[in-house]
C-alpha positions as CSV (number, residue, x, y, z in Angstrom):
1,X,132.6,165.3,86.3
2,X,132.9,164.2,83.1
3,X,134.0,165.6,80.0
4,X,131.5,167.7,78.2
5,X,129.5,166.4,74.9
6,X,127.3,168.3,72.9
7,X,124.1,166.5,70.9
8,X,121.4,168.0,68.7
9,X,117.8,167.0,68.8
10,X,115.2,167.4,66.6
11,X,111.9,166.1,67.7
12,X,108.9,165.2,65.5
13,X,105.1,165.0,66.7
14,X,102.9,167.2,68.3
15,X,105.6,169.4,69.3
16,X,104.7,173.0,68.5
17,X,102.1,175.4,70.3
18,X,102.3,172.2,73.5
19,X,105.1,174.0,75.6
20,X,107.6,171.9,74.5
21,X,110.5,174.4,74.0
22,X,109.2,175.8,77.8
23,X,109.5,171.8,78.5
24,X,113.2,171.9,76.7
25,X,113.9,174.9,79.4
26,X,113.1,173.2,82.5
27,X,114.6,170.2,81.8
28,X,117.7,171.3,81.2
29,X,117.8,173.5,84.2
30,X,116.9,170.1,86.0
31,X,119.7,168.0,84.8
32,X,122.2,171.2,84.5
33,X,122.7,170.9,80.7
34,X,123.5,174.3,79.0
35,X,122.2,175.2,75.2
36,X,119.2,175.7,73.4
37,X,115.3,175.2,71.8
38,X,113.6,176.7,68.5
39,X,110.6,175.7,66.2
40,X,111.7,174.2,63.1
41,X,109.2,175.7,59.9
42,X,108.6,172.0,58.9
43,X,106.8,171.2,62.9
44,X,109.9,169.6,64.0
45,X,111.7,171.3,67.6
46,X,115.5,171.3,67.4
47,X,117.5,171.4,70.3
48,X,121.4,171.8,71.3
49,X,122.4,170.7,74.5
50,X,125.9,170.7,76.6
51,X,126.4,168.4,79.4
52,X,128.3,164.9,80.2
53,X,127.2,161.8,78.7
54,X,124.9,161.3,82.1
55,X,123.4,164.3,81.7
56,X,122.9,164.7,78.0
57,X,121.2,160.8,78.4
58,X,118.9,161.9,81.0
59,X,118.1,165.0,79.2
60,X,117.1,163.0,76.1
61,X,115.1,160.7,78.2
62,X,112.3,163.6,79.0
63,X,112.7,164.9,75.4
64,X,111.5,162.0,74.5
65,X,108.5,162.2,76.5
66,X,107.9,165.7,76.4
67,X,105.0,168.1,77.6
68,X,101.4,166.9,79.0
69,X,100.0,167.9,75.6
70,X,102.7,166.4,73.3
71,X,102.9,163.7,71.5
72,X,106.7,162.7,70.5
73,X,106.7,160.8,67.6
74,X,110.4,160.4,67.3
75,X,114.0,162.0,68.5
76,X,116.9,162.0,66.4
77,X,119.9,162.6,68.1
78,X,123.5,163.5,66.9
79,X,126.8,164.6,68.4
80,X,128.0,168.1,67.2
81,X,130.8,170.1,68.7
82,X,130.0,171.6,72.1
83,X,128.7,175.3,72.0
84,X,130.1,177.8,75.1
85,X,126.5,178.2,76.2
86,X,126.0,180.0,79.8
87,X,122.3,178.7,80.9
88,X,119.7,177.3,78.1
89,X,117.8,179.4,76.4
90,X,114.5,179.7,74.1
91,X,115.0,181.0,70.5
């Protein structure tokens, strides 16, 4: 396996009262990322996720089409220092 990365999302659209940090959850359980999702005050979702390169790309792939009800506008993404995260959780 490779070595672990950590990136930050934050996601702008339709991306608040859609499921999207329930979205966030299941997706990183899918492709075995570890981290985080929260609601941003200005709309935005920000999320922190831990995985390889592979994983952390395929991650950001369904961020970046999100929920049935969503509509991602855009996904900035940027490396941060990996967070000892057990699971992925909802804040």
């Amino acid at each position: 396996m490779g070595a672990k990365k950590a990136r930050r999302f934050l996601v702008s659209g339709r991306v608040q009262g859609v499921g999207y940090r329930y979205f966030a959850e299941r997706s990183a359980h899918q492709t075995g990322v570890t981290g985080w999702a929260r609601n941003l005050d200005d709309g935005r979702v920000e999320v922190h996720a831990n995985g390889t390169s592979k994983q952390l790309d395929d991650f950001e792939a369904r961020l970046r089409t999100g929920p049935h009800y969503a509509d991602v506008r855009s996904v900035e993404a940027s490396d941060v220092p990996v967070l000892e995260l057990s699971g992925f959780h909802i804040r």
